[in-house]
VEXLUM-41784 format. One line per field, with one value per residue (C-alpha): residue in three letters; y, z, x. Coordinates in steps of 0.25 Angstrom, whole numbers. Layout:
<kolmars>
res = c(ALA; ...)
c2 = c(Y; ...)
c3 = c(Z; ...)
c1 = c(X; ...)
</kolmars>
This chain:
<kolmars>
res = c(UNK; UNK; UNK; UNK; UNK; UNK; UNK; UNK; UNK; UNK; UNK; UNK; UNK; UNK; UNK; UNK; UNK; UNK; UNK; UNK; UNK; UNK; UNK; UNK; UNK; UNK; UNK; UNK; UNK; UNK; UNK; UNK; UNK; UNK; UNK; UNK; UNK; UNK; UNK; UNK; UNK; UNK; UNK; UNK; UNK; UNK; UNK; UNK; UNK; UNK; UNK; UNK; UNK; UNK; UNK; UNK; UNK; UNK; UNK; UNK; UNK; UNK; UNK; UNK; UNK; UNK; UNK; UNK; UNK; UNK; UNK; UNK; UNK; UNK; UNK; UNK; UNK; UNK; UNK; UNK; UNK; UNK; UNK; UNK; UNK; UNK; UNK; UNK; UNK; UNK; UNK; UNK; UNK; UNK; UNK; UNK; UNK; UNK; UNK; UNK; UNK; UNK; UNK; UNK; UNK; UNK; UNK; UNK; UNK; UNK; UNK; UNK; UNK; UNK; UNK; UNK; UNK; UNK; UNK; UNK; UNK; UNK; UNK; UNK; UNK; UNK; UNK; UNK; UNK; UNK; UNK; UNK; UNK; UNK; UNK; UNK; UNK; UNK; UNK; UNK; UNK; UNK; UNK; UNK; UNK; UNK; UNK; UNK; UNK; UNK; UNK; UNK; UNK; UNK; UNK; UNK; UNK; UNK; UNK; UNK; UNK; UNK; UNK; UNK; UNK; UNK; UNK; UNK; UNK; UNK; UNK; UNK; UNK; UNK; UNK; UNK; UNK; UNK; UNK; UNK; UNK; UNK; UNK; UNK; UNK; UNK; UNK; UNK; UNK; UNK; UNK; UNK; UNK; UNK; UNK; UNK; UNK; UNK; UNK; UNK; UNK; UNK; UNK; UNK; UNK; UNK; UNK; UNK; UNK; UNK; UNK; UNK; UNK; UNK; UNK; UNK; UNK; UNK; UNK; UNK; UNK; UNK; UNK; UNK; UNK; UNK; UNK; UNK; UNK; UNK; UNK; UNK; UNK; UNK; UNK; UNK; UNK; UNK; UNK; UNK; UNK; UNK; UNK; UNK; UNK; UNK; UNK; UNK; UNK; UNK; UNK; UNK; UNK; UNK; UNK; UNK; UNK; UNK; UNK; UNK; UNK; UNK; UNK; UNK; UNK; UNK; UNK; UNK; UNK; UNK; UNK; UNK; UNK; UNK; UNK; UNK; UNK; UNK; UNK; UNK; UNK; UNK; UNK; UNK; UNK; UNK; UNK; UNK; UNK; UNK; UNK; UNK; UNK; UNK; UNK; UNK; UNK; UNK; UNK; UNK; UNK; UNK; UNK; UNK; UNK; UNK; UNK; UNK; UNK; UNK; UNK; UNK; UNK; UNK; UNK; UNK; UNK; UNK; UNK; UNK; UNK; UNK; UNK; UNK; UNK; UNK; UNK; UNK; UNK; UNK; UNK; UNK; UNK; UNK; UNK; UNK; UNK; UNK; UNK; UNK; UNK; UNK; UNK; UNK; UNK; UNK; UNK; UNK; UNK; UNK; UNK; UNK; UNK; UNK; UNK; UNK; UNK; UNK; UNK; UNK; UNK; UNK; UNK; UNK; UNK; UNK; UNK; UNK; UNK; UNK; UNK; UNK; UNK; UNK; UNK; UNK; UNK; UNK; UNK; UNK; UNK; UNK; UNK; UNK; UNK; UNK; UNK; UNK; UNK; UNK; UNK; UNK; UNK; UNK; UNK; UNK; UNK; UNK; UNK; UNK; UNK; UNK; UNK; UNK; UNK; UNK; UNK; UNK; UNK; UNK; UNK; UNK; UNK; UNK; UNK; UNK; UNK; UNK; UNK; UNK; UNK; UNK; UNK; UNK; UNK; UNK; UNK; UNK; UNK; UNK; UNK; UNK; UNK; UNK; UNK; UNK; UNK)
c2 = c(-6; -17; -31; -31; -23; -31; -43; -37; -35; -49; -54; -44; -49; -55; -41; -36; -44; -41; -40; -51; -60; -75; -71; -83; -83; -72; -85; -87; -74; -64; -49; -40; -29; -18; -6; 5; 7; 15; 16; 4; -5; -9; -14; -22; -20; -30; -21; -29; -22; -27; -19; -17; -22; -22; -7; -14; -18; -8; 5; 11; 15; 23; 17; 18; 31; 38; 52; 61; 54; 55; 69; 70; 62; 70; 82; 78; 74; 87; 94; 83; 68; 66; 70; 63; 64; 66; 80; 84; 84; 87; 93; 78; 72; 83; 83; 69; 69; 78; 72; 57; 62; 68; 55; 51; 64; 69; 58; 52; 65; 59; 53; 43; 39; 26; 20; 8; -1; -8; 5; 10; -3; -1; 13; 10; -1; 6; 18; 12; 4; 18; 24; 15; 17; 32; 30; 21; 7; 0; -12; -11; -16; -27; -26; -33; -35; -43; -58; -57; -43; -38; -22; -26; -32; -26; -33; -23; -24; -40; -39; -36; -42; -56; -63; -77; -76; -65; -70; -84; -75; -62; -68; -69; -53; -49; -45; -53; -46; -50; -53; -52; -57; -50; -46; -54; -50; -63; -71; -68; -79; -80; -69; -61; -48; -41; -33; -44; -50; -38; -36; -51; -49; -35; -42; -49; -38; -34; -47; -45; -30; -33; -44; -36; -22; -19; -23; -19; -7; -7; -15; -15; -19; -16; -8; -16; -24; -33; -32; -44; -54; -54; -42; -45; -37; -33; -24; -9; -14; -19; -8; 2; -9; -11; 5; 6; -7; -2; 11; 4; -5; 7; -1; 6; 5; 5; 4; -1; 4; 4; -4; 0; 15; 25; 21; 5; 2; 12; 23; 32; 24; 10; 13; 26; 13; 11; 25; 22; 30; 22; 24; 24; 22; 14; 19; 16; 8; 17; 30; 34; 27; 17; 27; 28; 20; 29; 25; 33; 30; 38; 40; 48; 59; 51; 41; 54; 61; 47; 51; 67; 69; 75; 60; 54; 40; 43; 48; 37; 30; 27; 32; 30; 37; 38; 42; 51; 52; 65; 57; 48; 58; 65; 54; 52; 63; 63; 50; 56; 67; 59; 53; 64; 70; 58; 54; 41; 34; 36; 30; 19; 17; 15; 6; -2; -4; -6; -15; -24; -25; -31; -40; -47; -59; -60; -60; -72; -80; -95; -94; -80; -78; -65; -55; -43; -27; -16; -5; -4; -18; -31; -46; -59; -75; -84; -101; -106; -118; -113; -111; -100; -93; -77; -81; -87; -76; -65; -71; -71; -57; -54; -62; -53; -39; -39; -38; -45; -51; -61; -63; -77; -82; -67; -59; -44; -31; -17; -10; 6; 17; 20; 6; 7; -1; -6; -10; -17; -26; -30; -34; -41; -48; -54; -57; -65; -72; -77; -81; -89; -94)
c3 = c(44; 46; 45; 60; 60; 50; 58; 70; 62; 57; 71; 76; 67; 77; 83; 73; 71; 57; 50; 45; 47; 52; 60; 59; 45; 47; 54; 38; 32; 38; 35; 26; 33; 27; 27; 19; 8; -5; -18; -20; -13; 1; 4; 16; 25; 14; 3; -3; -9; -12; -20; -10; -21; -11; -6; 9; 11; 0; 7; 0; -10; -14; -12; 2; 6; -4; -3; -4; 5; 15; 13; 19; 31; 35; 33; 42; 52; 54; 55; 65; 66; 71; 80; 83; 75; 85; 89; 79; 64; 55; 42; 35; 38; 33; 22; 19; 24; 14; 1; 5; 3; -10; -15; -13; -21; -5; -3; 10; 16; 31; 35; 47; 49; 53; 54; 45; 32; 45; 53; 41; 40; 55; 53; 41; 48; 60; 55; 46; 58; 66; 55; 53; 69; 69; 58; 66; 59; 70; 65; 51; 57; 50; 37; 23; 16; 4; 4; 6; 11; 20; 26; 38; 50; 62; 69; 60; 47; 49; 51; 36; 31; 24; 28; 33; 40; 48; 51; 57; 67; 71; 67; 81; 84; 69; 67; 57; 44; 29; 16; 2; -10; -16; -30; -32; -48; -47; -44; -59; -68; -84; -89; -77; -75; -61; -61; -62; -50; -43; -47; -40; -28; -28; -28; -17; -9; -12; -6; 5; 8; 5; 16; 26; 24; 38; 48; 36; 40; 27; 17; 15; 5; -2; -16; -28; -23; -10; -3; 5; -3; -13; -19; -25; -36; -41; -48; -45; -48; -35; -26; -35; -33; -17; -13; -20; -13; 1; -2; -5; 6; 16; 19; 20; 9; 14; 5; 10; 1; 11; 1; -11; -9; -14; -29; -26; -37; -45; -41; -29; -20; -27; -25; -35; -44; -41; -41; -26; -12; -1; 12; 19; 12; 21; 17; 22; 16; 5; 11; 18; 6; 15; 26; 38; 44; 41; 35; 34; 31; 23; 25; 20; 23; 27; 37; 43; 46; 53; 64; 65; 77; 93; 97; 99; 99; 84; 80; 74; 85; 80; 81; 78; 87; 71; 64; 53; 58; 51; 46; 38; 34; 28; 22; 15; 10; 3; -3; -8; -13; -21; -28; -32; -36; -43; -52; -45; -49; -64; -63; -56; -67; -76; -65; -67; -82; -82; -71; -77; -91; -81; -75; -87; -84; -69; -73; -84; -75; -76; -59; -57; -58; -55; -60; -56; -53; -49; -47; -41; -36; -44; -40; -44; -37; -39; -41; -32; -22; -13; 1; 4; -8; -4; 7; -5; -15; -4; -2; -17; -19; -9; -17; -30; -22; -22; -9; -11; -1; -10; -3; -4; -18; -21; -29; -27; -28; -23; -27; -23; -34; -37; -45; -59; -70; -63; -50; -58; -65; -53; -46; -59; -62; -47; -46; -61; -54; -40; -50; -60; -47)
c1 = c(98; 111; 109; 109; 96; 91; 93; 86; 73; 72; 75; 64; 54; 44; 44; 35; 22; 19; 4; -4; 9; 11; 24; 30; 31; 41; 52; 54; 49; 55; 47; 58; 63; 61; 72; 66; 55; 58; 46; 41; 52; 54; 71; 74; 87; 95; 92; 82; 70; 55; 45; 34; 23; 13; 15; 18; 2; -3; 2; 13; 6; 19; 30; 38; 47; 36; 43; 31; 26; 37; 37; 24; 26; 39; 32; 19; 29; 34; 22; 11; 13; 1; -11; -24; -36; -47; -49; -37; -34; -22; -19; -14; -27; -36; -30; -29; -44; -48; -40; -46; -60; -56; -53; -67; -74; -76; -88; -79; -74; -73; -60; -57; -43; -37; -24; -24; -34; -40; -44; -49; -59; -63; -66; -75; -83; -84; -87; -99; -105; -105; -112; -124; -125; -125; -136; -144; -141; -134; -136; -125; -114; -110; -100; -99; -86; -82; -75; -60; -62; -51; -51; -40; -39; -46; -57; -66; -59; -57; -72; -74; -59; -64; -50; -53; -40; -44; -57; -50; -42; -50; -64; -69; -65; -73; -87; -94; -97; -102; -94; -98; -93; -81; -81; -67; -64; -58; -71; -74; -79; -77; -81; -87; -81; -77; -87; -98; -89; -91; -106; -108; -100; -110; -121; -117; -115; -129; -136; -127; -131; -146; -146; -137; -138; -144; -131; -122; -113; -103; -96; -82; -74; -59; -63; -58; -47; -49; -34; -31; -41; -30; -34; -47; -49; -65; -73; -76; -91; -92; -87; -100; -111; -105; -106; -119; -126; -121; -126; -139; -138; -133; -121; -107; -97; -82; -71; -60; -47; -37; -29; -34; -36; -26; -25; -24; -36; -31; -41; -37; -50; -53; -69; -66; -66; -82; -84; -89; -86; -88; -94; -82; -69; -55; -41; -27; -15; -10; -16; -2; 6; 10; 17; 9; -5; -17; -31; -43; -58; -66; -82; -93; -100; -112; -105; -97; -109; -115; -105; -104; -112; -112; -110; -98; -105; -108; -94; -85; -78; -65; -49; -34; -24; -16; -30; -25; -11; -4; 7; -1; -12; 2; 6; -9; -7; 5; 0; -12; -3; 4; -9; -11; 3; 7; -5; -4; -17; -15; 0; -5; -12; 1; 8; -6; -6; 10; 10; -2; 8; 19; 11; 7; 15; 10; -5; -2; 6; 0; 1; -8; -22; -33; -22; -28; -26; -31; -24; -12; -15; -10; -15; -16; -15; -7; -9; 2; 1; 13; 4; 13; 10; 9; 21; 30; 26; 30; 44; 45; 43; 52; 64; 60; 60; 45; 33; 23; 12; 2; -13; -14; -11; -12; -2; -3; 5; -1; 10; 16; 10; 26; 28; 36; 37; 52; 44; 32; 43; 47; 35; 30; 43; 46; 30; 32; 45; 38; 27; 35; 44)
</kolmars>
């Protein structure tokens, strides 16, 4: 693209209404235009390349121009694009069907299709209140989440995300619903361990279940790290003594991995960390590798079988026009191929350990505090009293070929499963410069 071009898409800006985005901000911070994608970088239309640290919203979780995975798009493009999923089917979502549920031992082998994180939260939450219906308990219909919580931002999904700014703005359009305690590592006094956190925040959820069973369809939460929160980082205690008191309780358990599924926590699902399988289990984000919009809940047998019936009334009443597109099933696909291709987990395991050496000098800066990871997930806050903060660190990052989005006062990096020790230098050494700046 010229320079012209270039031009025209700055002074085309407000033709796009971007996400989560005060639009006037961008009079003096105009979004980069971004050219191409290649690895782990992203280069605008001057040349100028930035590590994309944050895997653009966590999705990429190898890299951009992946060329496995573009292989497999082109050659689903040659062969069925796509075709509705009522009253037809197709081979890329069979299969991808059927490799999902392996990934849970089979106990989920029923898979809904969505188009995005917050259709997988409707899904879920519709499809437990459906459920207690069809059983003859019409009265759980309410849903319990933990403090901070955020599963996405339809009227459902805001109705269980504990974001007060949300709440300001849409409260009036959400259903009301109960927080618990979150087992926030970082709420550790002297000498108290994360798991007695979490074993408190359980107990909790106990008094909680005890007093409200009866209108309780489900809790929701985010297994082992709680995304927009500031990712909040706890024990996998709490997700065991959770599934079993809802089993006790005959509450749903939904895990909600959209972001942390696909090998984020370091397991393939973070609730393998807890040995738990949930009731119904959300996934999207990296589950195309960042190409196309797809997510997918997975449900057991038990809540499958809670709607196969003569009655159309008692099937689940939900649908996509995209629902389980062929190109993104494709592209699924291929990312699961690499999975298993590419002994990714066990590498990741290596970036871990290696990036953690490197980030010695970040975790002892006099400025941070709660160092903390999991995974292929690095955060940590900073004590600064710029009232711009995450804005101004952003910009920064910018300067030294870096993206990076702070939550708050919270540093964080979730980056692509492709990183070497050249690309962990980087991000470490401009992270330690902004810091020191």
């Amino acid at each position: 693209m010229n320079r012209n071009n270039l031009s025209y898409i700055t002074r085309s800006n407000k033709a796009v209404w971007h996400p989560c985005t005060q639009m006037k901000s961008h009079e003096t911070v105009p979004p980069i235009p971004i050219a191409r994608g290649e690895g782990v970088w992203l280069y605008d239309f001057e040349g100028r390349r930035y590590l994309d640290a944050i895997s653009s919203w966590w999705v990429n979780l190898f890299g951009h121009c992946h060329p496995e995975i573009n292989a497999a798009v082109v050659r689903q493009l040659n062969k069925l694009e796509h075709a509705m999923l009522s009253g037809l089917t197709h081979e890329p979502v069979i299969l991808l069907s059927e490799r999902l549920s392996e990934k849970t031992g089979g106990k989920l082998g029923h898979c809904f299709y969505g188009s995005d994180g917050s259709s997988a939260t409707e899904i879920a939450l519709k499809m437990s209140v459906h459920y207690w219906q069809n059983r003859g308990k019409p009265g759980k219909t309410h849903f319990l989440s933990l403090e901070e919580s955020y599963h996405g931002e339809t009227i459902g999904a805001l109705s269980v995300t504990d974001v007060n700014l949300f709440r300001e703005a849409y409260g009036s359009m959400m259903k009301t619903n109960l927080t618990v305690p979150a087992p926030d590592a970082r709420r550790a006094k002297q000498d108290e361990t994360d798991v007695e956190v979490a074993e408190t925040a359980a107990k909790a959820l106990e008094a909680t279940l005890e007093e409200h069973h009866d209108i309780l369809a489900a809790l929701i939460v985010e297994p082992l790290v709680q995304g927009a929160a500031g990712m909040v980082m706890y024990s996998p205690h709490y997700l065991a003594r959770a599934k079993a008191l809802c089993t006790s309780y005959d509450v749903h358990f939904i895990a909600d991995e959209i972001a942390v599924g696909f090998g984020r926590t370091g397991t393939f699902l973070a609730c393998e960390q807890a040995r738990v399988i949930p009731d119904l289990l959300c996934l999207s984000k990296g589950i195309t590798g960042g190409y196309l919009p797809l997510s997918v809940v997975l449900s057991s047998d038990e809540i499958y079988a809670a709607f196969y019936d003569n009655r159309i009334g008692r099937g689940f009443l939900h649908s996509h026009s995209y629902t389980g597109n062929a190109l993104a099933c494709a592209a699924a696909n291929a990312v699961l191929d690499l999975f298993e291709q590419d002994n990714v987990l066990e590498k990741n395991k290596a970036r871990t350990v290696r990036m953690n050496e490197l980030c010695r000098p970040v975790r002892n800066h006099p400025g941070v505090r709660h160092f903390r990871n999991t995974g292929m997930i690095w955060a940590f806050e900073v004590q600064s009293d710029r009232p711009d903060f995450s804005n101004w660190f952003h910009l920064e990052a910018r300067q030294r070929e870096l993206l990076l989005r702070p939550i708050g006062h919270s540093v964080y990096f979730m980056p692509p499963y492709i990183l070497e020790e050249q690309h962990m230098n980087h991000l470490v050494n401009g992270i330690m410069e902004i810091l020191s700046s």
